[in-house]
Every structure is written in structure tokens, then in C-alpha cells.
C-alpha positions in Angstrom: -10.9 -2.4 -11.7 -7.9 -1.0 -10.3 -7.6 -3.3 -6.1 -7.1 -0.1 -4.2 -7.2 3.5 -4.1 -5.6 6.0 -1.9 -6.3 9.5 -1.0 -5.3 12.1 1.2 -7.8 14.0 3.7 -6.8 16.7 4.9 -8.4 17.7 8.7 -8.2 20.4 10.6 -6.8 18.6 13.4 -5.0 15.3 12.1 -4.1 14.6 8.0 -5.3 11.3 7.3 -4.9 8.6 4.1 -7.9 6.7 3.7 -7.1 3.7 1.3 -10.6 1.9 -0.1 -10.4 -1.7 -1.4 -11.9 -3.1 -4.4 -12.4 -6.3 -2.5 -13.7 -5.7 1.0 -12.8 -9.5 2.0 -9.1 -8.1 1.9 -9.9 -5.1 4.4 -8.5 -6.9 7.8 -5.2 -8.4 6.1 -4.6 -4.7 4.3 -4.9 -2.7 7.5 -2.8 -5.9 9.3 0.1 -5.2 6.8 -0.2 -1.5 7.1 0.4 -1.6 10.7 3.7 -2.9 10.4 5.0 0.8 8.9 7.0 2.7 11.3 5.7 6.0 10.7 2.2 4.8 11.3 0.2 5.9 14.4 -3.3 4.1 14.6 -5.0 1.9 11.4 -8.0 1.5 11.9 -11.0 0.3 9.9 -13.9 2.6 8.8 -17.5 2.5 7.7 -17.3 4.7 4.4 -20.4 7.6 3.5 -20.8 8.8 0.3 -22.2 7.6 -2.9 -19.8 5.1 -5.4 -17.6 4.2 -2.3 -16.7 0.6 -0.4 -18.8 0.2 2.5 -15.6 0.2 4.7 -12.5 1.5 4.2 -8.5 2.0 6.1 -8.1 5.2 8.0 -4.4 5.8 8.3 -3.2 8.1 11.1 0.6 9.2 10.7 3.2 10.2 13.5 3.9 13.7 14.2 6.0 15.2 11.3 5.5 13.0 8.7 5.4 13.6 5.2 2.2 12.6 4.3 2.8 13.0 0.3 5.8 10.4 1.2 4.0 8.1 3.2 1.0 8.4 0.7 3.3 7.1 -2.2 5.4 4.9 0.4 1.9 3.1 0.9 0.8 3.0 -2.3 4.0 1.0 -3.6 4.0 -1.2 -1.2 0.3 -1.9 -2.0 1.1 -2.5 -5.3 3.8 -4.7 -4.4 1.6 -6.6 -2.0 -1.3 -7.0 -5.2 1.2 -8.3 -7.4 2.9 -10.9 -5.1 -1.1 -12.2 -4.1 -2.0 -12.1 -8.3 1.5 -14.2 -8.6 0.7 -16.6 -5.7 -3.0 -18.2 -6.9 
């Protein structure tokens, strides 16, 4: 099972990346990481609906005029990064 997924929702109003964690414990110290990225408005934390999904989940808000198929794969690497430096530490 893969730690994370990412995916793009695209609103109306504001373009969002929701990122769902295989391990819920890791929710508060993912979304704390996250809000260190510049071109991040608001992080907050979500309660996910839906069948198969994590009861919670990231909702990422993005500045005005930001790439969000950047900032998706900027997040995404750095999430990666962050897994494998935690799998390397225990």
C-alpha cells in the first residue's frame, strides 16, 4: 500500500489538491510539513465522504496563479521524499 495519494479537484471557485494518507496517525505532521511551502494558502484538515476513502484527509488551497499541475507534482516529491527519510529513520 502505496503512504499517500494526491489528486486534483477542480471547483468552481478555488482548485484544490486533496492528499489522503494511508496512515491517518501521520495526518497532523503531513499537513504541518505542507504548510511550510510558499505557494500554499490555507492546509487544512478534512473529514473525507465517499466509499474506499481515509476518514480524514489534507485540503490544499494554492495562491493566486499557481500552477496547480506543478504544485501537485512539487508535493508529491517532496512527499515521497519525506516517506523515504521516515522508512530510513526507524
Amino acid at each position: 500500500m502505496l503512504p499517500f495519494r494526491s489528486e486534483i479537484r477542480n471547483s468552481p471557485s478555488h482548485p484544490t489538491i486533496k492528499i489522503f494518507l494511508s496512515d491517518q496517525t501521520l495526518v497532523p505532521r503531513i499537513k504541518k510539513h505542507l504548510d511550510h511551502f510558499s505557494d500554499i494558502e490555507l492546509t487544512e484538515i478534512r473529514e473525507s465522504h465517499g466509499q474506499n476513502r481515509e476518514s480524514e484527509n489534507i485540503t490544499i488551497y494554492l495562491k493566486d496563479h499557481v500552477d496547480i499541475d506543478k504544485m501537485k507534482s512539487s508535493i508529491d516529491s517532496s512527499l515521497w521524499w519525506y516517506f523515504e527519510e521516515d522508512m530510513v529513520d526507524e
